[in-house]
C-alpha positions in Angstrom: -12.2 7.2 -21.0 -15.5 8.0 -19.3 -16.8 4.5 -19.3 -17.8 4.3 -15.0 -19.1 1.1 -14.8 -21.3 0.2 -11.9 -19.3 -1.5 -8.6 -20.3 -5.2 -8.7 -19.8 -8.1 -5.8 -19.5 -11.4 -6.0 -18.3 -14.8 -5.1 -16.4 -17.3 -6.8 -13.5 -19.7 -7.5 -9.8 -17.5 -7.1 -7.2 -20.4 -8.0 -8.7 -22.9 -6.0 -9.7 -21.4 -3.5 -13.1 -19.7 -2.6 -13.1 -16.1 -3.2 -14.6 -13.1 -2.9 -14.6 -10.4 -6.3 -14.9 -6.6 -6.3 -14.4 -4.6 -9.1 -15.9 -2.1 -11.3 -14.2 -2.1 -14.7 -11.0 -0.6 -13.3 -9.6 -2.2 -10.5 -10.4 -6.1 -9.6 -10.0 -7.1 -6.0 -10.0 -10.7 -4.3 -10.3 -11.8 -1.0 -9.7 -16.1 0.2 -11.1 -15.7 3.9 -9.8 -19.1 4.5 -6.4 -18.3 4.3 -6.4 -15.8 7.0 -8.7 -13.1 5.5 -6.1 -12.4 2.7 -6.8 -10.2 -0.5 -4.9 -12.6 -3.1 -5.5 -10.0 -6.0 -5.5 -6.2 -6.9 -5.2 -5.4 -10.4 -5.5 -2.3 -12.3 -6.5 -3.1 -15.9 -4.8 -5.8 -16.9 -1.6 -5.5 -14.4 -1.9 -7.4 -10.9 -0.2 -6.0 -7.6 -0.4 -8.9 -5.3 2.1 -11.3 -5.3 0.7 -15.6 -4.9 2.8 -17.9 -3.7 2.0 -20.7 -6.8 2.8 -23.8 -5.3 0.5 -23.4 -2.7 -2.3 -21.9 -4.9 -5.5 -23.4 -3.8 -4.0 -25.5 -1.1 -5.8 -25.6 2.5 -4.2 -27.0 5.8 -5.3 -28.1 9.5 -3.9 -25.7 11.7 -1.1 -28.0 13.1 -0.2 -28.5 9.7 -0.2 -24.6 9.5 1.8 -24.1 12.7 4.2 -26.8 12.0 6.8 -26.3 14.4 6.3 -23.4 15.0 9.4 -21.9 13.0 9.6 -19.2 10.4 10.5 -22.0 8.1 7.0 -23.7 8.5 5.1 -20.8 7.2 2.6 -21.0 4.8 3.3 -17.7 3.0 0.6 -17.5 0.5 1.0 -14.3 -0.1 -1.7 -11.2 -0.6 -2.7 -8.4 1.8 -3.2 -9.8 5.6 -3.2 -7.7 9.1 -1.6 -8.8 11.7 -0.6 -7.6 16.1 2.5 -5.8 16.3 5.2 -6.0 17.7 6.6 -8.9 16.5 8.9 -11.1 18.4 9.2 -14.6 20.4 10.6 -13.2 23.7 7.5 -12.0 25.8 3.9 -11.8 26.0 3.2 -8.3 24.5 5.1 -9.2 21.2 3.1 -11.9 18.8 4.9 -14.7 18.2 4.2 -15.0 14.1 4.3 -16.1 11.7 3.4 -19.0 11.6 -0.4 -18.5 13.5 -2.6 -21.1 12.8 -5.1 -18.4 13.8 -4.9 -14.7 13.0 -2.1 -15.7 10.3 -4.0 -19.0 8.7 -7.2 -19.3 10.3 -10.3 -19.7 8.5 -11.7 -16.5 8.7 -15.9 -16.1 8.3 -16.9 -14.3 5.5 -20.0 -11.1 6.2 -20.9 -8.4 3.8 -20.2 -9.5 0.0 -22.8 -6.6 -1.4 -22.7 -3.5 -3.7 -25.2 -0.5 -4.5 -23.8 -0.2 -8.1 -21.5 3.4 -6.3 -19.7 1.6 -4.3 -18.9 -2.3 -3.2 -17.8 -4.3 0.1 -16.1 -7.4 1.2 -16.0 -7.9 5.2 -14.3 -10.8 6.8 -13.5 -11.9 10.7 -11.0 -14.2 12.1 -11.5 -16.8 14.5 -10.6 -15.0 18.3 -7.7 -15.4 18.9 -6.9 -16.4 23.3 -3.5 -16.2 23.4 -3.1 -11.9 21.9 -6.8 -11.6 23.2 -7.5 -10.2 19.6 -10.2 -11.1 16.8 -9.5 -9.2 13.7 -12.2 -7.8 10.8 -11.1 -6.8 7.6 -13.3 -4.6 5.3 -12.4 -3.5 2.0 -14.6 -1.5 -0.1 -14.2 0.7 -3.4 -15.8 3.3 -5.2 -16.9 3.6 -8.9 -14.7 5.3 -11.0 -11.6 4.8 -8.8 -8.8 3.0 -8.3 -9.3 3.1 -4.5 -9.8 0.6 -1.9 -10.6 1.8 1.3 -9.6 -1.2 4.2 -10.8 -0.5 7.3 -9.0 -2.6 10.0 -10.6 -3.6 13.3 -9.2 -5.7 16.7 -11.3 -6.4 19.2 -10.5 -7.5 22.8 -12.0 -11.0 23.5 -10.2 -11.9 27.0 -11.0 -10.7 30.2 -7.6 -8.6 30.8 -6.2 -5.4 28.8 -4.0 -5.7 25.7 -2.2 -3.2 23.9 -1.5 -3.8 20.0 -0.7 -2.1 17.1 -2.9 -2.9 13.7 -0.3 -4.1 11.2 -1.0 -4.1 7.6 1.1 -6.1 5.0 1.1 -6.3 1.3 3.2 -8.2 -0.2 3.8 -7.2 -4.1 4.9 -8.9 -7.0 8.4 -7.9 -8.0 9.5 -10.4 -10.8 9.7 -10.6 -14.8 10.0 -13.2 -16.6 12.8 -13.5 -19.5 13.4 -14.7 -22.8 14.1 -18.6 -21.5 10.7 -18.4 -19.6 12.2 -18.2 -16.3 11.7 -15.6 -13.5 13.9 -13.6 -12.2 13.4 -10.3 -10.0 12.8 -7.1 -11.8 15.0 -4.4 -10.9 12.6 -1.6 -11.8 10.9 -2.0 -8.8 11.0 0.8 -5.9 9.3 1.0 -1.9 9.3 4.9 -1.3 8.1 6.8 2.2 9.0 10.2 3.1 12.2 10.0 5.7 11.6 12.0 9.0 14.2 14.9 9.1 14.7 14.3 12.9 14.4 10.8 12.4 15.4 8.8 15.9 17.6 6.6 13.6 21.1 8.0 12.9 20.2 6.5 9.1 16.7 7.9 9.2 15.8 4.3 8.7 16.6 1.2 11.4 17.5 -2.4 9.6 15.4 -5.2 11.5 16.5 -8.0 9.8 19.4 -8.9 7.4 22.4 -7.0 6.2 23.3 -3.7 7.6 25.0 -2.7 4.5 22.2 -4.4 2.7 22.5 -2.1 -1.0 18.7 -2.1 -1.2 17.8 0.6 1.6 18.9 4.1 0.6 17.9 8.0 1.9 17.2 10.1 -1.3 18.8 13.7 0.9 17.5 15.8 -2.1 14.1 14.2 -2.6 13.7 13.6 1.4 13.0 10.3 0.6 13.8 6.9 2.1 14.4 4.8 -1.5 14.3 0.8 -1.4 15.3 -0.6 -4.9 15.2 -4.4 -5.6 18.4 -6.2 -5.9 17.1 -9.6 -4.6 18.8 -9.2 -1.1 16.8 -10.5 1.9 16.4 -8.1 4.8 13.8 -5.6 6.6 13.6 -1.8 7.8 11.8 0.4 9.7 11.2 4.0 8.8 9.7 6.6 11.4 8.2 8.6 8.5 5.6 10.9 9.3 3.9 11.1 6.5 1.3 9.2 6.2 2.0 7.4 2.4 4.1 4.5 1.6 4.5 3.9 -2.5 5.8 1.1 -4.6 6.7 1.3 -8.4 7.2 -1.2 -10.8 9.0 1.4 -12.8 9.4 -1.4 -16.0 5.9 -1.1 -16.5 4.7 1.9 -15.4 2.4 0.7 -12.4 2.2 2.3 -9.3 0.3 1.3 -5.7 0.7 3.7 -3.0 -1.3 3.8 0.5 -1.9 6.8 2.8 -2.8 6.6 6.4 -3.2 8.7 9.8 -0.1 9.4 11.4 -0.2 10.6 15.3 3.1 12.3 15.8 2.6 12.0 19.7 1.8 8.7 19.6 3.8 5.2 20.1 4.7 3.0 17.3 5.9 -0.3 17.6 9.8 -1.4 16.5 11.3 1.7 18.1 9.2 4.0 16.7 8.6 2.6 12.9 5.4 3.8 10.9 6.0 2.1 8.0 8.3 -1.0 6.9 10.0 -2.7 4.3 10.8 -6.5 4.0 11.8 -8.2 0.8 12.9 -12.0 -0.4 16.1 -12.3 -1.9 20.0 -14.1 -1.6 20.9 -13.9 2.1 19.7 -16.0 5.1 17.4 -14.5 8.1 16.5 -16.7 11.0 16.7 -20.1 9.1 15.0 -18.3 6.1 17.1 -19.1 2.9 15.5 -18.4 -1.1 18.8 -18.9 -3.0 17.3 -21.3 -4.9 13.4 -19.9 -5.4 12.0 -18.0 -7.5 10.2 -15.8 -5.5 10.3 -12.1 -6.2 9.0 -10.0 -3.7 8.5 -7.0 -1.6 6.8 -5.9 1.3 4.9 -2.5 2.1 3.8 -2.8 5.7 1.9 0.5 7.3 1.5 -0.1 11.2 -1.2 1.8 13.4 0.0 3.5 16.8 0.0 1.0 20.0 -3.6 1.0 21.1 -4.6 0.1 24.6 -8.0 -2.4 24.5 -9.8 -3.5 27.2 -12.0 -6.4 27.4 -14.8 -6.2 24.9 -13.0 -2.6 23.3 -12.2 -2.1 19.7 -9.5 -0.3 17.7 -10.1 0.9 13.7 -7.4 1.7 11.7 -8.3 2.7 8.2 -5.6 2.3 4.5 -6.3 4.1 1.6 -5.0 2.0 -1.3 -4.9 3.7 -4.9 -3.2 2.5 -8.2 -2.3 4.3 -11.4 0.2 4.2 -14.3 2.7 6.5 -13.5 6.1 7.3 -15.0 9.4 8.2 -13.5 11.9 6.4 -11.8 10.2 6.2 -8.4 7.4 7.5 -7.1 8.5 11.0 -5.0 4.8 12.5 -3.7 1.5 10.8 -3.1 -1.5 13.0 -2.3 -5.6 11.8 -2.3 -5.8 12.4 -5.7 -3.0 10.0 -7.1 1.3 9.6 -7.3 3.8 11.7 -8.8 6.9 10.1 -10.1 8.6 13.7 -10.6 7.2 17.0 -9.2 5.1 20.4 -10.2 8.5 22.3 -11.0 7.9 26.3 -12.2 10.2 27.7 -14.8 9.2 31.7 -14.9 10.0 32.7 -18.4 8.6 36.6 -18.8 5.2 36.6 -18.0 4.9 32.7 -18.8 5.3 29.9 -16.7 6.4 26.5 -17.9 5.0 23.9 -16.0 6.6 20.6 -16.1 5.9 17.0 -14.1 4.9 13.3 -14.3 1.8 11.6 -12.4 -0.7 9.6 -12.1 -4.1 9.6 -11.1 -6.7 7.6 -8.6 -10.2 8.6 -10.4 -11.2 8.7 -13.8 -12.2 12.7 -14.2 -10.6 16.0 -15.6 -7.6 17.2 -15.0 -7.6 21.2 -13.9 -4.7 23.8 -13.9 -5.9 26.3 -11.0 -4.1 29.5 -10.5 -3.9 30.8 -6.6 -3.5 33.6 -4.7 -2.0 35.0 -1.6 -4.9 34.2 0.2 -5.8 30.5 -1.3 -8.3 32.5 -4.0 -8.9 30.6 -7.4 -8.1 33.4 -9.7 -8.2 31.2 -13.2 -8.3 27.9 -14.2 -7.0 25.9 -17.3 -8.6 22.5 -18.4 -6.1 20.0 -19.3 -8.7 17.4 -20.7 -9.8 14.3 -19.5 -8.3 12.1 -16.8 -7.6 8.1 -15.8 -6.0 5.5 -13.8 -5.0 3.9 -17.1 -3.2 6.5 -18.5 0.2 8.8 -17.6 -0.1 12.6 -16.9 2.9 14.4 -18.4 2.3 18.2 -18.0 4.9 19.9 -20.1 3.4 23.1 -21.1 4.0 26.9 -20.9 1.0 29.4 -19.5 0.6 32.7 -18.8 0.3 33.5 -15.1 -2.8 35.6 -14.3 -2.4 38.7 -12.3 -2.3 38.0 -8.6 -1.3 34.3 -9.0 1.3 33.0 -6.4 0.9 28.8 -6.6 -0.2 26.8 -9.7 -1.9 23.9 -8.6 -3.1 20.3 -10.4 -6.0 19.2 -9.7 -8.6 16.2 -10.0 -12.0 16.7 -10.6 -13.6 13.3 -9.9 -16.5 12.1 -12.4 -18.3 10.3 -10.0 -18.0 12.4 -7.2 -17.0 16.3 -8.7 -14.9 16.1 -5.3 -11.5 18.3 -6.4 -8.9 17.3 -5.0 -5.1 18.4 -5.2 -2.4 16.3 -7.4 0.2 18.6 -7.2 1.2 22.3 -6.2 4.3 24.8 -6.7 4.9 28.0 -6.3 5.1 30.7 -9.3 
């Protein structure tokens, strides 16, 4: 439980290809620079994330051979974690007209900082500049000891002599498939997307479809839970949500795994796609602008978090910074994510006399101790319970009953980092 090993960096073969290693005993992360700066792995323990295209595992090609004809249909979708200009779109200028991009999409990025200082470690990579969106893109990804997190700070720069305006587009694309009795694959229904809805969303469905199906079964609003809810059926099709929130969660609820990613939301600012913070795409039966996987068997979806438009000019930068953090976590979906980890079913209060019983399921970003804090009117501590040790690797199921202290008006679960001794908040509810 309280093994922290030391962050370590490094550089090596990843299927193939050459790649770049952090980890540090509890999360393993891999970056292929050549491929367009992707990260081609995330695992927690022994479960990976990241979803890799296998037959082109290892495989490098020229950039015609990478732009093809320029069609959906000729992209080389590897897979992994890779940031791209938004908006999307082949009508004007100001959209980018990817994929394919035998550049910001496929290039052969360069390859900086590979270093650690035993706390922490840090991959940095940089595309080639880009002439036609005016934009070179660095990609930095660095994590902590003791954590699950990975902390990817996003960077365009402006390498033409006229003004652009861009929004930094993140997208993870995460492995969604089992594999049954026969040995064959098939998708796993299990897994979830989750991002809070916006009550006055501009969308009359709180969410706006982009690509595929309107009636697609896959995209649903949780009313109770506020929650925009995208369960795998193997349907083809994308959406938009204007959430503003500021997470975006996926569960593969078969196993117990959860990724989630937090971000900076400017209400007053512009988003791309009408407005959209976050998006969903996913690979399934259906057929989107020539794009047809009847017959494949690839199980995937997409959790894309986009910045706000920024306005460069020449020789300006833009950062736009992703917290990602995995855990085991149980329930049917994930419903809350704070900095200290996920909850797949909320800090409910049951008063019973002068007891409380405290129920919910989560999971946790750092290995630490879990704490019980009883609060006051005026955000005083006024008692605290320790509920024992704490990890990425293992569920939290609080189902206990307490007495409530004089004065206490919220119970809160906290996170005590063992690294840091940072508390932070996992969960709150009134009593």
């Amino acid at each position: 439980m309280r093994s922290l090993r030391a962050c370590r960096a490094r550089t090596g073969d990843f299927r193939g290809w050459a790649g770049a290693y952090l980890d540090n005993g509890l999360i393993r992360l891999v970056a292929v620079p050549d491929i367009g700066g992707r990260i081609m792995a995330y695992d927690l323990g022994p479960y990976p994330f990241v979803y890799v295209d296998r037959d082109l595992a290892g495989e490098l090609f020229t950039p015609e051979e990478n732009l093809g004809d320029g069609s959906m249909t000729a992209w080389k979708n590897y897979g992994g974690d890779k940031t791209w200009p938004a908006p999307q779109g082949w009508e004007t200028d100001e959209q980018w007209h990817g994929p394919p991009d035998p550049v910001l999409d496929t290039g052969r990025y360069s390859l900086g900082a590979v270093q650690s200082d035993g706390e922490t470690a840090t991959i940095a990579m940089t595309s080639p500049p880009d002439d036609r969106t005016g934009v070179q893109i660095t990609r930095e990804a660095t994590i902590s000891r003791g954590s699950s997190r990975v902390t990817l700070r996003l960077t365009f720069e402006n390498v033409i002599e006229r003004p652009i305006r861009w929004s930094i587009w993140d997208v993870i694309q995460l492995q969604a498939e089992r594999r049954l009795p026969d040995g064959s694959l098939a998708y796993e229904p299990g897994c979830v997307v989750t991002a809070p809805v916006n009550r006055e969303s501009r969308y009359p469905r709180r969410f706006n479809v982009l690509f595929g199906d309107e009636d697609n079964p896959q995209w649903q609003v949780d009313e109770e839970r506020g929650l925009f809810v995208g369960r795998y059926v193997w349907e083809i099709g994308k959406v938009g949500i204007d959430s503003p929130a500021g997470w975006l969660a996926f569960a593969n609820t078969a196993s117990g795994y959860a990724f989630a990613e937090r971000f900076d939301v400017l209400g007053s600012a512009e988003y791309p796609d009408d407005g959209a913070t976050v998006e969903c795409w996913t690979i399934g039966r259906g057929q989107v602008e020539g794009l047809n996987y009847e017959d494949s068997d690839i199980y995937l979806m997409e959790a894309e978090v986009l910045s706000p438009l920024y306005d460069m000019g020449p020789g300006e930068q833009r950062s736009f910074t992703i917290t990602w953090g995995a855990c085991r976590c149980p329930g049917d979906l994930i419903v809350d994510v704070t900095d200290a980890g996920c909850s797949g079913q909320r800090l409910s209060a049951e008063e019973q006399g002068d007891f409380v019983h405290l129920t919910g399921q989560f999971g946790t970003f750092d290995i630490g101790d879990l704490v019980l804090a009883w609060v006051d009117e005026g955000g005083r501590d006024v008692a605290e319970v320790d509920l024992g040790p704490t990890t990425p690797m293992a569920a939290v199921v609080v189902d206990r009953v307490e007495r409530r202290p004089p004065g206490a008006c919220r119970a809160e679960l906290r996170v005590v980092g063992a690294v840091t001794g940072k508390s932070e908040t996992l969960a709150a509810v009134a009593v």
